[in-house]
MMTF fields as JSON, N, C-alpha, C and O atoms, coordinates in Angstrom:
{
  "mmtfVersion": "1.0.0",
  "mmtfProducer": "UNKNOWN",
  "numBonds": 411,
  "numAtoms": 412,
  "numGroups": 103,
  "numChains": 1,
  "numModels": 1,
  "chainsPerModel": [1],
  "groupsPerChain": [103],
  "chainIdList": ["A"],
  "bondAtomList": [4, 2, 8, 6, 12, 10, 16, 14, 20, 18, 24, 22, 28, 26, 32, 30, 36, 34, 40, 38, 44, 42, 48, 46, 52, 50, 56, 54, 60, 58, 64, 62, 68, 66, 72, 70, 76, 74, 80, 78, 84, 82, 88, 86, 92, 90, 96, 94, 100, 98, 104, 102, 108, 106, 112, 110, 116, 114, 120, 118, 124, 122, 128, 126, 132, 130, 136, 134, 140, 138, 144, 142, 148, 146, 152, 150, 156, 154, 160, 158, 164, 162, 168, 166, 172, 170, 176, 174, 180, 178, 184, 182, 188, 186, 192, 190, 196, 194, 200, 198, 204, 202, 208, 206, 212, 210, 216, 214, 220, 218, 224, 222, 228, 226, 232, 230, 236, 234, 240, 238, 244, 242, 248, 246, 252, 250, 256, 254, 260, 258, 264, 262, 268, 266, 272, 270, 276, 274, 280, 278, 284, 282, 288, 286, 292, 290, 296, 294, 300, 298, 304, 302, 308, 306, 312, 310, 316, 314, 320, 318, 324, 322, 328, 326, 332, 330, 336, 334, 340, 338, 344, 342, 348, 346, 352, 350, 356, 354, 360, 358, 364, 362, 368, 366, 372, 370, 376, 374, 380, 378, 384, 382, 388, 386, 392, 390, 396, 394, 400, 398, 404, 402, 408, 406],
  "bondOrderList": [1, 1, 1, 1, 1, 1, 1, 1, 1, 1, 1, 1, 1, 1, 1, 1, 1, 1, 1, 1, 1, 1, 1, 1, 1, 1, 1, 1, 1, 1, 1, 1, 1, 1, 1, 1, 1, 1, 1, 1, 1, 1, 1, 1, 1, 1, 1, 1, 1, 1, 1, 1, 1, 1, 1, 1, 1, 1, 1, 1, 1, 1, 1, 1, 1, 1, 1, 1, 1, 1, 1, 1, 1, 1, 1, 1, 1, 1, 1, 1, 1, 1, 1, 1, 1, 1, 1, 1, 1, 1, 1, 1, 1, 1, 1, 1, 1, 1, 1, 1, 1, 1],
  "groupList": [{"groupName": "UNK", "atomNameList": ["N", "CA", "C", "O"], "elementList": ["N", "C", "C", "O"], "formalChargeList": [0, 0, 0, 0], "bondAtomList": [1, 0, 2, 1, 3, 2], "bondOrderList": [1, 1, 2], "singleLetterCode": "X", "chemCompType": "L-PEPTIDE LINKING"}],
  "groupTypeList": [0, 0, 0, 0, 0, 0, 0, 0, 0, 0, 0, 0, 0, 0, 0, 0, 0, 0, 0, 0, 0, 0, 0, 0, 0, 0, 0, 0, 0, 0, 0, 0, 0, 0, 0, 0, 0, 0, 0, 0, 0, 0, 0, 0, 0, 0, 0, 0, 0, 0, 0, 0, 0, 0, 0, 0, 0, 0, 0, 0, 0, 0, 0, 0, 0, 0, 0, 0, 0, 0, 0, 0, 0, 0, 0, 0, 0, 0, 0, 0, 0, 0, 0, 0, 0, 0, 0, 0, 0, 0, 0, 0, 0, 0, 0, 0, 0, 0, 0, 0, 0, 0, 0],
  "groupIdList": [1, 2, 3, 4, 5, 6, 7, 8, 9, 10, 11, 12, 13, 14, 15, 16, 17, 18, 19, 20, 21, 22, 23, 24, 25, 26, 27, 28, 29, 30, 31, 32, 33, 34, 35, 36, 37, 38, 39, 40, 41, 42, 43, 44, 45, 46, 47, 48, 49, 50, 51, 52, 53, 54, 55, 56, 57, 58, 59, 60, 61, 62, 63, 64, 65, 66, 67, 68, 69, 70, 71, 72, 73, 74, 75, 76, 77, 78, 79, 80, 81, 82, 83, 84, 85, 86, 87, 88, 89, 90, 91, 92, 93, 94, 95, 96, 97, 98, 99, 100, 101, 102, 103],
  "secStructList": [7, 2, 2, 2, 2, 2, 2, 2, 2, 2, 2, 6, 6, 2, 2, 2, 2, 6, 6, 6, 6, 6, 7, 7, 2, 2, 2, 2, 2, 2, 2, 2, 2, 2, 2, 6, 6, 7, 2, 2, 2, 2, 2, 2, 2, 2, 2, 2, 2, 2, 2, 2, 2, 2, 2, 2, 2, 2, 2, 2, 2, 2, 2, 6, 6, 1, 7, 1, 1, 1, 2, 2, 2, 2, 2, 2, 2, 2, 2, 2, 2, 2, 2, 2, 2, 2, 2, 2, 2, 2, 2, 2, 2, 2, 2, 2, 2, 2, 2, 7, 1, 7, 7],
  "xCoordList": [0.821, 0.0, 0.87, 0.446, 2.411, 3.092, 3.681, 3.98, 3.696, 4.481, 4.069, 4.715, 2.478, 1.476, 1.279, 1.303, 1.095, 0.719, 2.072, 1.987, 3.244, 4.639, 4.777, 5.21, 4.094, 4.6, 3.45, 3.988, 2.113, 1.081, 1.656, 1.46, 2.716, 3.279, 4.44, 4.626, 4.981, 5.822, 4.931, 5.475, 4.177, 3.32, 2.488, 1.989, 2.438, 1.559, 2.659, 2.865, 3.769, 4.925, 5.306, 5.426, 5.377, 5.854, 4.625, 4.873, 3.211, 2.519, 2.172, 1.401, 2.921, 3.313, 4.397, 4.032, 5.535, 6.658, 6.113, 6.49, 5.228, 4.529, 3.775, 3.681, 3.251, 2.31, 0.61, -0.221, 0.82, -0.576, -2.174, -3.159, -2.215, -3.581, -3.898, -5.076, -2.993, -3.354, -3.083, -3.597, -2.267, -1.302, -2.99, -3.15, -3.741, -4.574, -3.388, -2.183, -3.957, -2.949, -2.896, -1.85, -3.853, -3.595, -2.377, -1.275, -2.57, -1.537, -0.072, 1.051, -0.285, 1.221, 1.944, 2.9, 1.134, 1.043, 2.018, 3.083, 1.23, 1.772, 3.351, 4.15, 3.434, 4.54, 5.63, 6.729, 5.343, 6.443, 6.676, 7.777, 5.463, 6.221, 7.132, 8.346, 6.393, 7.121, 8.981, 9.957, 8.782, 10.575, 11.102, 12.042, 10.847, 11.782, 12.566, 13.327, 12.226, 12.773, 13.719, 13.944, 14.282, 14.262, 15.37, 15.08, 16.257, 17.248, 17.069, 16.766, 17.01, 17.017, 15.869, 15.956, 14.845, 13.478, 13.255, 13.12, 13.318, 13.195, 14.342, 14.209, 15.163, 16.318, 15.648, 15.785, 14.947, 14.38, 13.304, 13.606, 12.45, 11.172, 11.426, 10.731, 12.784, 12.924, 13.201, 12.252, 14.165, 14.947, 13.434, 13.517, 12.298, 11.439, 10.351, 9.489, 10.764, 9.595, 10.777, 10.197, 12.681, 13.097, 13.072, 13.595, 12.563, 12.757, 10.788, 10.754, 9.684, 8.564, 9.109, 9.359, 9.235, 8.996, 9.858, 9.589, 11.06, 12.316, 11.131, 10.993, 10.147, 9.359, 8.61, 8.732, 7.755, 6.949, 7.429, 6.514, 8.583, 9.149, 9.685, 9.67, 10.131, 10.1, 9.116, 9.342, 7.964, 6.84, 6.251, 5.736, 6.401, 6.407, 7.246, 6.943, 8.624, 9.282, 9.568, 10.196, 8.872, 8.118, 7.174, 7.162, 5.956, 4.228, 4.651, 4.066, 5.417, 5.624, 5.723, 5.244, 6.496, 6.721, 5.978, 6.152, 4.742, 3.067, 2.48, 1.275, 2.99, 1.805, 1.729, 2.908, 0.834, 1.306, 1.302, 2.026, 0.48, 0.718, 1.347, 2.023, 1.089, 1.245, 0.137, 0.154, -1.188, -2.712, -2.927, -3.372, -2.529, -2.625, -2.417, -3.249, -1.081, 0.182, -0.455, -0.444, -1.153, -2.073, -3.188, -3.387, -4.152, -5.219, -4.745, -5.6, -3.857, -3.606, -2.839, -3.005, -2.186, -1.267, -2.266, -2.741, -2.984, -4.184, -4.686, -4.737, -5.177, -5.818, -5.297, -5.72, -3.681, -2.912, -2.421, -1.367, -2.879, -2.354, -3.986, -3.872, -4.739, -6.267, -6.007, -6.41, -5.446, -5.58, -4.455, -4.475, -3.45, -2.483, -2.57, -1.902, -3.548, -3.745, -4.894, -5.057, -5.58, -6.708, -5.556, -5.78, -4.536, -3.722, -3.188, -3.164, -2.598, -2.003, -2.924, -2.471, -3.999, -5.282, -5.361, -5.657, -5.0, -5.524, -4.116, -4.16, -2.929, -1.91, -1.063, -0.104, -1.097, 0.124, 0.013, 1.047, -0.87, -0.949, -0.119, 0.692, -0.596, 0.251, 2.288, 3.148, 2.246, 3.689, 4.268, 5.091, 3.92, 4.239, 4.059, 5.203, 3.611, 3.83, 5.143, 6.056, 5.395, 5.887, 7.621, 8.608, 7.628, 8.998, 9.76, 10.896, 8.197, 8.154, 7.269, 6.05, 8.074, 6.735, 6.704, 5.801, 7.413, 7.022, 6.574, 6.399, 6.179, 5.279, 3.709, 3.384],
  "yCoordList": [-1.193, 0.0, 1.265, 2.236, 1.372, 2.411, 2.653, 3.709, 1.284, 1.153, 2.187, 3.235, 1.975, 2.497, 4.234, 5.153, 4.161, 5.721, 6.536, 7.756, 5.993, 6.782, 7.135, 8.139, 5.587, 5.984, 6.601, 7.706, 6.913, 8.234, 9.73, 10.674, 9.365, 11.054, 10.749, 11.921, 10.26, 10.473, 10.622, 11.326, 10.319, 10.434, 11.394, 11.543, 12.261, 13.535, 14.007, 13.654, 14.616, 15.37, 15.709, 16.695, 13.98, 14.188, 15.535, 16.317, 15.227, 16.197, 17.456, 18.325, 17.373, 19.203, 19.295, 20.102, 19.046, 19.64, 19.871, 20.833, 18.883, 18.916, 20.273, 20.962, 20.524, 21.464, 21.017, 21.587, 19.823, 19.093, 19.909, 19.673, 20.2, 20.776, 21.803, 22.117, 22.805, 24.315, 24.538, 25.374, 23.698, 23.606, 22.728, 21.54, 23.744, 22.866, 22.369, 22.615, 21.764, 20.613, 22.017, 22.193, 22.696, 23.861, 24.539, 24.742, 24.844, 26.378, 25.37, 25.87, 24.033, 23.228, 23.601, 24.344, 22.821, 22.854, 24.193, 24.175, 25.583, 26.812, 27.215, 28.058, 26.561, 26.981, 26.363, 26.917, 24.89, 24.155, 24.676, 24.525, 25.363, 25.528, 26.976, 27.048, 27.962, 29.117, 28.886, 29.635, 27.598, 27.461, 27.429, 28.223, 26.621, 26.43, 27.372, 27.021, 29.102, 29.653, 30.835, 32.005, 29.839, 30.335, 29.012, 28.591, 28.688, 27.134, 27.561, 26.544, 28.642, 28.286, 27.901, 27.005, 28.302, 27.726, 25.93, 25.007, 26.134, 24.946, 23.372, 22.151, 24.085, 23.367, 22.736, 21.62, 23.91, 24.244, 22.665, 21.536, 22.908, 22.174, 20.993, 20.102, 20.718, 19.153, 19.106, 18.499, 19.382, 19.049, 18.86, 17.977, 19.456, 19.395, 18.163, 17.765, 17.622, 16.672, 15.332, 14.371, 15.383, 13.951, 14.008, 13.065, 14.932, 15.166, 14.39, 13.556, 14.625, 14.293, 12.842, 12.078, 12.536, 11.341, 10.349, 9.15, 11.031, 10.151, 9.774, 8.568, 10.796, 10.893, 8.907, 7.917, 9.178, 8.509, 7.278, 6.458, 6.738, 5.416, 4.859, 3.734, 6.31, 5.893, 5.286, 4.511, 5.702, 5.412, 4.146, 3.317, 4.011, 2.434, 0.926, -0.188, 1.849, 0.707, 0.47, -0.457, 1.687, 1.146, 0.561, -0.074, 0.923, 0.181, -1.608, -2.619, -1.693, -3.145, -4.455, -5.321, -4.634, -5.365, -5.724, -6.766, -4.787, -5.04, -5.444, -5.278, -6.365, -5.833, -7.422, -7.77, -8.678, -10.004, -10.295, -11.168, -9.555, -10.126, -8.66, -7.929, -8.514, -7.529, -7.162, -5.951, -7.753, -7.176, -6.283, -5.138, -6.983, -6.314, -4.613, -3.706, -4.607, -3.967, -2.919, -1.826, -3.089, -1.888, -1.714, -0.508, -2.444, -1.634, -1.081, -0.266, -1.183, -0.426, 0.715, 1.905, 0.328, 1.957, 2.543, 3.35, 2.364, 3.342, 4.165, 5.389, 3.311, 4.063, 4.969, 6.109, 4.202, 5.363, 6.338, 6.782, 7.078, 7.511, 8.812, 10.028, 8.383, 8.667, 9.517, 10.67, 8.912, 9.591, 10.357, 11.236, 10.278, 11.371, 12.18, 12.88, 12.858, 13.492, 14.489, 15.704, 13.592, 14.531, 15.115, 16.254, 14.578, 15.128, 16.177, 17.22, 16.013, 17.358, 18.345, 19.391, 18.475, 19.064, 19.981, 21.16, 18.985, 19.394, 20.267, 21.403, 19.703, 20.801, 21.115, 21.751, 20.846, 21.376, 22.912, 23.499, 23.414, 25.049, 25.772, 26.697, 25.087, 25.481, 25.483, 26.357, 23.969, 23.558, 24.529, 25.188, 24.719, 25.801, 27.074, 27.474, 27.469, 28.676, 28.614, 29.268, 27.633, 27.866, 27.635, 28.166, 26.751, 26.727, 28.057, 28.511, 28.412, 30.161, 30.846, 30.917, 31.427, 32.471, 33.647, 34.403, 34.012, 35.865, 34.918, 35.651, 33.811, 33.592, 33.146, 33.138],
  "zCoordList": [0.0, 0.0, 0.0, -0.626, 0.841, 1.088, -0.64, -1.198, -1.157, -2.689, -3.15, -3.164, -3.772, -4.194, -4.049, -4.868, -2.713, -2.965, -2.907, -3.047, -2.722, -3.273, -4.87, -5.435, -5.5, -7.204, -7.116, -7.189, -7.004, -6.873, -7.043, -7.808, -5.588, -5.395, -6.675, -7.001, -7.238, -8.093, -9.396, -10.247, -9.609, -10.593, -11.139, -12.254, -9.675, -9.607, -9.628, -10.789, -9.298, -9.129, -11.13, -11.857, -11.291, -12.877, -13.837, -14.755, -12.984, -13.723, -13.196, -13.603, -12.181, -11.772, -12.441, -13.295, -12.697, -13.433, -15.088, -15.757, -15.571, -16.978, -17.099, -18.115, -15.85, -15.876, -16.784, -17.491, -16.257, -16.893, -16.402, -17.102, -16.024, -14.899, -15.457, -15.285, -16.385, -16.375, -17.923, -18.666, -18.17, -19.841, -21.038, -21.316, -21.362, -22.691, -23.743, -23.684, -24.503, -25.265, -26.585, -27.21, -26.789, -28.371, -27.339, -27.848, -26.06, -25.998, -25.766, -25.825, -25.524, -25.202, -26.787, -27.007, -27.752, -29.273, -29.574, -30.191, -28.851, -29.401, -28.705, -29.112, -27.864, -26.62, -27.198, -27.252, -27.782, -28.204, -29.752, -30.281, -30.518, -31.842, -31.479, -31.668, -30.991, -30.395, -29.441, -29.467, -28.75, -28.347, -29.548, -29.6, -30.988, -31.434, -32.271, -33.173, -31.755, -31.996, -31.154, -31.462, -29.686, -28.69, -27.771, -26.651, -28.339, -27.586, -26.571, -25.948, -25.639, -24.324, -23.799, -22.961, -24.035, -23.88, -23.94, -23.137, -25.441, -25.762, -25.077, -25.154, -24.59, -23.957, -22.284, -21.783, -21.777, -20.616, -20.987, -20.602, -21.548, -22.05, -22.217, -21.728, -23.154, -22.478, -21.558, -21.063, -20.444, -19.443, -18.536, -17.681, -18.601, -17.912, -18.107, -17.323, -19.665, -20.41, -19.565, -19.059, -19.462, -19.282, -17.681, -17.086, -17.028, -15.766, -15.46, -14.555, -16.023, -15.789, -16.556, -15.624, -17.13, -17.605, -16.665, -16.593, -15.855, -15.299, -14.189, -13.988, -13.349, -12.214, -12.427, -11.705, -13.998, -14.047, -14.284, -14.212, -14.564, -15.051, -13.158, -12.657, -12.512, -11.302, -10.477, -9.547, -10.89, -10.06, -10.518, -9.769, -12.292, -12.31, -11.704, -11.276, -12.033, -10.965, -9.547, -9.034, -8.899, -7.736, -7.154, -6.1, -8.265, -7.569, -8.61, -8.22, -9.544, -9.979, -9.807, -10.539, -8.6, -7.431, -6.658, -6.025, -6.478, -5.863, -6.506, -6.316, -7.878, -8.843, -8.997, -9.05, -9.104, -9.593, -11.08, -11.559, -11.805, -13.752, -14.164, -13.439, -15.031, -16.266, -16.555, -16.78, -16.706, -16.844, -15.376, -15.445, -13.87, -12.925, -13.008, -13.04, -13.026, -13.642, -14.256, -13.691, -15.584, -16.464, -15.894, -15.752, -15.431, -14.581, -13.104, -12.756, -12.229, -11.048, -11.65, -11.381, -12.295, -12.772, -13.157, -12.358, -14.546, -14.689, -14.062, -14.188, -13.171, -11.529, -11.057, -10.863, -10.696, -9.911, -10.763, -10.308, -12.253, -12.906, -13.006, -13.159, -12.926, -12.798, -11.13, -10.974, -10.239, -9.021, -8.978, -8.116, -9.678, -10.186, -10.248, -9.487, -11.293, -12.12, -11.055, -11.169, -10.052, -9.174, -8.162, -7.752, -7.777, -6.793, -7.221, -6.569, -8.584, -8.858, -9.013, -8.549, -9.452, -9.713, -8.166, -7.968, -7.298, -5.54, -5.677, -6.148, -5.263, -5.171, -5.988, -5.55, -7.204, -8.616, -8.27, -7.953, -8.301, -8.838, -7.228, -7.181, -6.251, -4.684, -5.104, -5.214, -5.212, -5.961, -6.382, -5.745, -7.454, -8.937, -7.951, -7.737, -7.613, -6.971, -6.388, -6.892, -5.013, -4.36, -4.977, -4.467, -6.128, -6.736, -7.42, -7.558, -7.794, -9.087, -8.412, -8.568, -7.525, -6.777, -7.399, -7.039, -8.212, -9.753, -10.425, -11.398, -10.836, -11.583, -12.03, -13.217]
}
């Protein structure tokens, strides 16, 4: 159970650094064609896409080990990917403040 709701917090973390909660998918669309005229930006944007994604591969190979098949495996992650997504919802925008508080 402790497995579980750790890869949660790593899971929600990966989608506070994504900025999933506040980011619509047209203005992501516009942000990413707009870096690519801007390397430091765009440099920024990955380091932030291998930094969320490093979160979420973490959080799989933690709840895994709890897990007994591979079908298990895809419906509990789901879940915990579903309750992810409400956590960051609850505190991403607190987070993000408190990392970027002028912003």
């Amino acid at each position: 159970m402790v497995r579980f709701a750790l890869a949660i917090v790593f899971d929600a973390l990966a989608f506070t650094v994504w900025d999933i909660g506040t980011r619509p998918p047209l203005r992501l669309a516009r942000d990413v064609a707009g870096s690519v005229r801007m390397p430091l930006v765009l440099a920024r944007g990955v380091v932030r896409f291998l930094i969320g994604f490093g979160l979420l591969i973490l959080a799989a190979l933690i709840a895994r080990p709890g897990m007994p098949t591979a079908r298990a495996f895809t419906l509990i992650e789901t879940g915990m990917l579903v309750v992810a997504l409400l956590v960051e919802q609850l505190v991403g925008p607190d987070l993000r403040r408190r990392i970027r508080p002028n912003a």
